[in-house]
N, C-alpha and C positions, 0 to 999 in steps of 0.2 A: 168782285169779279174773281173766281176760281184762277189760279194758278194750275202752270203744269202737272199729271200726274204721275207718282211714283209708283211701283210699285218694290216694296222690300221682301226679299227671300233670306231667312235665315232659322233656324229650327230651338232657336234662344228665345224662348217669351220676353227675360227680362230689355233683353235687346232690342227688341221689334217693340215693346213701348216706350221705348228712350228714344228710338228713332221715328217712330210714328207721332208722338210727343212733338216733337223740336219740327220737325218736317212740318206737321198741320200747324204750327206757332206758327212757321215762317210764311204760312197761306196755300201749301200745296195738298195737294189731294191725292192721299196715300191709302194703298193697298199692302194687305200682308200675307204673307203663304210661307210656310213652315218646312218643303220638301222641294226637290228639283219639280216632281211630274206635275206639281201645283204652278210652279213658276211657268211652265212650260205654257199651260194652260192659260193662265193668266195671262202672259205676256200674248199670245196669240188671239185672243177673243176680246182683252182690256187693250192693247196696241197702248203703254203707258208710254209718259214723253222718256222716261231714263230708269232703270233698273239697277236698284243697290244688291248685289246678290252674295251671298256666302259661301265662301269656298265648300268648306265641311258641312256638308247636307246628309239626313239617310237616303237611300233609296240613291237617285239619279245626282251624282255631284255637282257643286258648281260649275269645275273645267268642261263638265261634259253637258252643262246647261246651257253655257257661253258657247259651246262648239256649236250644240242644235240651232240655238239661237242666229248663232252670227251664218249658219249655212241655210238660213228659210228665208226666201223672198221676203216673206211677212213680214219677219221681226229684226231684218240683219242690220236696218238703222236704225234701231234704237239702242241710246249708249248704255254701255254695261258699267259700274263701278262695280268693282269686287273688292267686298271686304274677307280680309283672309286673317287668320290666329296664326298662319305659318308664315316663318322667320327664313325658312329658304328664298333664297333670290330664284332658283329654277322655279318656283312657283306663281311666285309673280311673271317673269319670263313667258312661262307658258301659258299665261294666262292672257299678256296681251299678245302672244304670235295668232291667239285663235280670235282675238279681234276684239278685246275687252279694252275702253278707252280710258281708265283708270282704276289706281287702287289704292285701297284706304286700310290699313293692317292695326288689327284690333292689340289691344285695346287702343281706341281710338277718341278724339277731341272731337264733341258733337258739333263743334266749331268748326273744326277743320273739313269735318264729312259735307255738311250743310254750302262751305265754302267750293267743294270742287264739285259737290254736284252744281250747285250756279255755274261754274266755268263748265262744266258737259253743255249744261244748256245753253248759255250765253255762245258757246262757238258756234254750236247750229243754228243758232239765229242769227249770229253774224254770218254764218256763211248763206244763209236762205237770203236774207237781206241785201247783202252785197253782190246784184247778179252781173258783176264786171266781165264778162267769159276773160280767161286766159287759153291762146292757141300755140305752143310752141311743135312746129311740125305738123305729126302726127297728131299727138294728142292735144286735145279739146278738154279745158277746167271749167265748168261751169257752175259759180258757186249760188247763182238764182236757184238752180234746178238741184245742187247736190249732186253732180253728178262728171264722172270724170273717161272721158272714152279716149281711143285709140282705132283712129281709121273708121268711125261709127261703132266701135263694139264699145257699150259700156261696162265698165268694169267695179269690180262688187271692193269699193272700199270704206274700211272702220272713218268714224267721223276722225280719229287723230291721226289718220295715215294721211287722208284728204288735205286736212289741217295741215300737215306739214308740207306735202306738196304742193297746196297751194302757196306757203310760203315763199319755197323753195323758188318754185317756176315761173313768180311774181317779181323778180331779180334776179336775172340769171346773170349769172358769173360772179355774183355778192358769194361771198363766204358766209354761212352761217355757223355761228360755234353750239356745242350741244347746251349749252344755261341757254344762249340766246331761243334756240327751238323751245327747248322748256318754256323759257316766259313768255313767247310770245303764243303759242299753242294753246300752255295751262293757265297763266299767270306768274308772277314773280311771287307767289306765297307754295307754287307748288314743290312738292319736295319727290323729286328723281333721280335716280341713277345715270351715268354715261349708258350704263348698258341697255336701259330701258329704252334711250333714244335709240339707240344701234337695231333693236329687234325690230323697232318699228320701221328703221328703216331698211332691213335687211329685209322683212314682209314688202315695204313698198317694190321695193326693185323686184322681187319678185311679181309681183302683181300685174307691173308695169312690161315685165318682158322684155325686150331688147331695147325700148326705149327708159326701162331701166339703168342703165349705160351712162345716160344723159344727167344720173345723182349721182356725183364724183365724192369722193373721201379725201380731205385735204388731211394729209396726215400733222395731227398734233394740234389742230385748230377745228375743225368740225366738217359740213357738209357745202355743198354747193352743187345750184344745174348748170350746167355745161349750155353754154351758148347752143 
């Protein structure tokens, strides 16, 4: 039985057979495109389960792949891995404010890549699977349907922004620290920054508008929703 499918973007031959390699080993069904306007395409007309994409592409870049991507009805739930050669933290940074749910910085452990794409996957099906609704107030979590409103408006969020909301709003007034968001999000193998957590959640509150309010900043220990 076919597993999910990938598609991988990146403009390295030797790379797209190392990961095309190990992906089909592991049973999944991968696609490959060498340029953003390919990716684009792709992703729109293939609708893959998860996309490993390459920061440094010619033509249409990554970040600017990731924006189109995450701002089209079509394709804004499916999850981005970005693999990047750059060693800036703004770049990773700006990569998830535009709604990219991980990244993987080359050179990189065909181990470790194979690893977080599972955890992309495995949260969307834990969150399709698990249709518990959560209603605090205003907003409505509903993680049957994937989908997270305020007053009826549903609202356009990355699978890890969801992810951690629904943690969050799952125990209110529990403090969460930022490792504990990490592993419970990505896994305890994933490897993040303090600031990685912050952007995501600095995008959430945004997101969320004035019921943003309700994810407080415990200073010196991590986040928590406010009763």
């Amino acid at each position: 039985m076919p597993r999910e499918s990938v598609l991988v973007v990146d403009d390295e031959e030797d790379i797209l057979e190392l990961v095309r390699y190990n992906l089909a080993k592991d049973g999944y069904r991968v696609s490959l495109v060498t340029s953003g306007e390919e990716a684009l395409e792709a992703a729109r007309t293939g609708m893959p389960d998860a996309i490993l994409l390459d920061l440094m592409l010619p033509g249409i870049d990554g970040l600017n792949v990731c924006r189109l991507l995450k701002t089209d009805p079509r394709t804004r739930q499916i999850p981005v891995i970005m693999l990047t050669a750059k060693s800036e933290e703004t770049d990773v940074v700006t990569g998830l404010e535009l709604g990219a749910d991980d990244y993987v910085p080359k050179p990189f452990s065909v181990r470790v890549l194979v690893a977080r794409l599972r955890a992309v996957l495995r949260r969307r099906g834990e969150a399709e699977d698990d249709g518990a609704a959560v209603r605090r107030g205003p907003l409505l979590i509903d993680p049957g349907r994937h989908e997270v409103a305020i007053d009826g408006q549903v609202l356009d969020l990355t699978y890890t922004q969801f992810s951690i909301l629904l943690l969050l709003a799952r125990r209110p007034g529990w403090v969460f620290s930022r490792a504990h968001i990490v592993e419970a999000v990505h896994g305890d193998d994933y490897l993040a920054t303090d600031r990685s957590v912050d952007v995501h959640i600095v995008a959430l509150r945004r997101k969320l508008g004035a019921v943003g309010d309700h994810i407080e900043t415990v200073r010196g220990v991590g986040y928590r929703f406010r009763e």
